[in-house]
N, C-alpha and C positions, 0 to 999 in steps of 0.2 A: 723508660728506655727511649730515645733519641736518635733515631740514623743520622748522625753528623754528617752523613754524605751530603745531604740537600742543605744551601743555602739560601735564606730566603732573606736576605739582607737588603733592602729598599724597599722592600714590597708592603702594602699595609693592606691589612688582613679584618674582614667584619666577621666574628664570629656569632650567631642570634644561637639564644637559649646559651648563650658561653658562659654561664653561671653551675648549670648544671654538670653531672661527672662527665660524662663522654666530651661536650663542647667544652669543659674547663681544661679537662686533660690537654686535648688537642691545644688549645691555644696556648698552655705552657709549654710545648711543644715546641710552636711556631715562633714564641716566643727564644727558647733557647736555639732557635735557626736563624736568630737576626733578625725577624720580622718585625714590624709595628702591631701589633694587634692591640682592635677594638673589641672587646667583651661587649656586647648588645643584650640585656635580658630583663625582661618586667620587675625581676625582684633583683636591682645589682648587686644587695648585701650578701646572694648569694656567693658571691665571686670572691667574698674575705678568704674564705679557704684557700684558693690557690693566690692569695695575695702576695707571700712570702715568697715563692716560684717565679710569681710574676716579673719579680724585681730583682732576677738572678742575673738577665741580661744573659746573650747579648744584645737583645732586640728590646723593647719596650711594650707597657701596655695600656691601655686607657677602659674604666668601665664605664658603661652609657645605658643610662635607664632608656627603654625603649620596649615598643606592644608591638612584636610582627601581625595584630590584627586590627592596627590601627595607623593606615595611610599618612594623616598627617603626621602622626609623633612618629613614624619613621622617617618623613621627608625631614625633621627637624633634628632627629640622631643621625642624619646621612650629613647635613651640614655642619654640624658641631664637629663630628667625627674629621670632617674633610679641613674645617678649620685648624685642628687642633695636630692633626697627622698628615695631610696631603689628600693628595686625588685617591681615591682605593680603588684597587686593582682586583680584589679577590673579595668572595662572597662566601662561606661558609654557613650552611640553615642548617643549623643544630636543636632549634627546638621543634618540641612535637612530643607527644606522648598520650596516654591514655585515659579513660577515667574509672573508676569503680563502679560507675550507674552503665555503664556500657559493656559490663562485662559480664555475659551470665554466669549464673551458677544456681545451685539447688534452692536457693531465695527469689533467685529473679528470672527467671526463663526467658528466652530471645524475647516473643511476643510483647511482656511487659517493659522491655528498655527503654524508657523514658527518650523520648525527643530532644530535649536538653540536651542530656548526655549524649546521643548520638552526633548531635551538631556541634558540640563544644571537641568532638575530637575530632569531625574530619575539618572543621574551618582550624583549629590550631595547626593540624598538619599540612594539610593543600593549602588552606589560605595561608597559614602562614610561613610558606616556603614561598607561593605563586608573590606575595605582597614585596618581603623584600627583594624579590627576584626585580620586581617593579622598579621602585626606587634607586637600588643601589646600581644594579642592570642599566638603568637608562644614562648613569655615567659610563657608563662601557660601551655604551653601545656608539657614545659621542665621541670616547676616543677612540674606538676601534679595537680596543683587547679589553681582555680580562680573563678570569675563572672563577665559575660557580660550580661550587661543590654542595651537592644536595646530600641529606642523609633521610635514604627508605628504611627499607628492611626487609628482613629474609620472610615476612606476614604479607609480600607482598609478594612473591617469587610460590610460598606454598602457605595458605594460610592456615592459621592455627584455630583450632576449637579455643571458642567460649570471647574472641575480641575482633565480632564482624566489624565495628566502628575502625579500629587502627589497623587492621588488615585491608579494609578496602580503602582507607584514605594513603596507607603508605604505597599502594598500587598505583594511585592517580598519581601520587609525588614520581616513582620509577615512569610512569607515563608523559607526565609534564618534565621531565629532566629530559626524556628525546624531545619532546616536541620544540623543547628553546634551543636545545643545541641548535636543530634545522635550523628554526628561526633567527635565533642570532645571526648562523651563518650567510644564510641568504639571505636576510635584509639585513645586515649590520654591518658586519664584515668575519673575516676566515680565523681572527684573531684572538677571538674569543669561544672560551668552550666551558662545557658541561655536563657535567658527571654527576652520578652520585653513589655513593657507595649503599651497601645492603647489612649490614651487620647482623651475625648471628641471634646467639641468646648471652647477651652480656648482664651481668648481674647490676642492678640499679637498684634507686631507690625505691624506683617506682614499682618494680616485679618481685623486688626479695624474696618475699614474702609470700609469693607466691610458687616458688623455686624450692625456698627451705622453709623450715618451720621457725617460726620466731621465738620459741621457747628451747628450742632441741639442736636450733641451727641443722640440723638435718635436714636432705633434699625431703622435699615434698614428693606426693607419686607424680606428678606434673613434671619435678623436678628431674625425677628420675628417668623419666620417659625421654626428656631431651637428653640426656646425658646417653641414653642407651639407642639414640638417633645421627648421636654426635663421632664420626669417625676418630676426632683427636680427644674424645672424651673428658671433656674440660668446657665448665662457661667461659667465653670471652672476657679478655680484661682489657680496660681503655688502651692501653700501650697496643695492643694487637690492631689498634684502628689506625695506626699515625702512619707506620710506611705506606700502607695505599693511602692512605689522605696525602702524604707528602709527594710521594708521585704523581697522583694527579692533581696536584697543585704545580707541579713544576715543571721546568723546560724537559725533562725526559718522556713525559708524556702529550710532546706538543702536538702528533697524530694521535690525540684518544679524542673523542666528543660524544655525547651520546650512550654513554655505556654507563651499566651498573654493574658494581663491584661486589659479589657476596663474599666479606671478610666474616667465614660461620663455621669454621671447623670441619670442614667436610659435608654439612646438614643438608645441605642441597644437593650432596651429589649421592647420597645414601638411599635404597631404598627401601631399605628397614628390611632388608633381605640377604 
């Protein structure tokens, strides 16, 4: 589903992690809004799935292998991209996610989480939201506008048992989205803004599993507990992310800067009471 309202017809659009469901959805999205979007993501094969969407037009798209934790091969996907589509104007950080060594449970208890794991998720999330914030950012900041649309989560707003690692790195991501709004504005200029949104509990690849059972498809007790937390009683689906990604991506939001959006079903404003 598509708000045809917003058009986003000249604009070109970086989406990182835009391989994965949430960043794919959206950029098909943007894509059916007129936009140019760049898919930025370590693994680009990931993007064949929405390849057929991609190409539905009215906008276009381009994939770009690209490591939001490695400065140069993003200054080199910032150029390619700019050669191939024009100046970008918009900045979408879509990837981020979690590991399975960082997450306790009756095998691993907080105390044992390996260091690895711990760093492997908050440098994918803060560093790699703050990196191409870097890169892409620093042509905005030369022409004076743009939008960065960052994506936290609702682990940062209330966090959840058993994922201290992506609970506290999506905290620093909702903390580092005020601090560049400020920043942009008062050293850069008033024209440029940032937001990010907070997404519930949307079903992925990455959580299924942990939600339902893999043999039974049945919610998990885990599963059940957010479901019984969730005012509209339902997990998020990508399409439930695009109107506020589209708004704040657009001129109807040209007084927003600064803010995080929980698109969660109600989850945050519940008090389990």
């Amino acid at each position: 589903m598509v708000d045809q309202g917003y058009d986003f017809s000249g604009r070109t659009i970086v989406v990182t992690g835009g391989g994965g469901i949430l960043g794919g959805e959206i950029a098909c999205s943007l894509v059916a809004s007129g936009a140019k979007v760049a898919i930025l993501d370590k693994n680009p094969s990931l993007a064949d799935r929405f390849r057929d969407r991609l190409q539905e037009g009215p906008g276009s798209a381009i994939v770009v292998g690209g490591d939001v934790l490695d400065a140069e091969a993003l200054v080199e996907s910032e150029e390619s991209i700019r050669t191939e589509l024009g100046p970008i104007d918009t900045l979408i950080n879509a990837a981020g996610g979690n590991h399975p060594r960082a997450t306790t449970g009756d095998d691993l208890p907080f105390f044992d989480l390996p260091a690895d794991a711990l760093r492997f998720v908050g440098e994918l999330n803060l560093l790699g939201t703050i990196l191409p914030c870097q890169v892409f950012g620093r042509r905005m900041a030369e022409s004076g506008r743009g939008v960065i649309l960052n994506i936290s989560s609702m682990n940062a707003l209330r966090p959840l048992t058993r994922i201290p690692a992506y609970s506290a790195a999506k905290a620093a991501v909702s903390n580092f989205t005020q601090w560049l709004a400020v920043h942009m504005n008062k050293e850069y200029s008033p024209d440029i803004r940032v937001n990010a949104l907070a997404p519930g509990f949307f079903l992925t690849e990455q959580n299924r599993f942990l939600l339902t059972d893999e043999e039974t498809g049945e919610l998990t007790e885990r599963g059940r507990t957010i479901i019984e937390h969730t005012p509209m009683a339902r997990f998020g689906t990508p399409d439930d992310l695009l109107g506020a990604t589209h708004w704040l991506l657009s001129p109807a939001s040209s007084f927003v800067t600064g803010i995080v959006v929980p698109v969660d079903g109600g989850f945050s404003a519940f008090s389990g009471v």
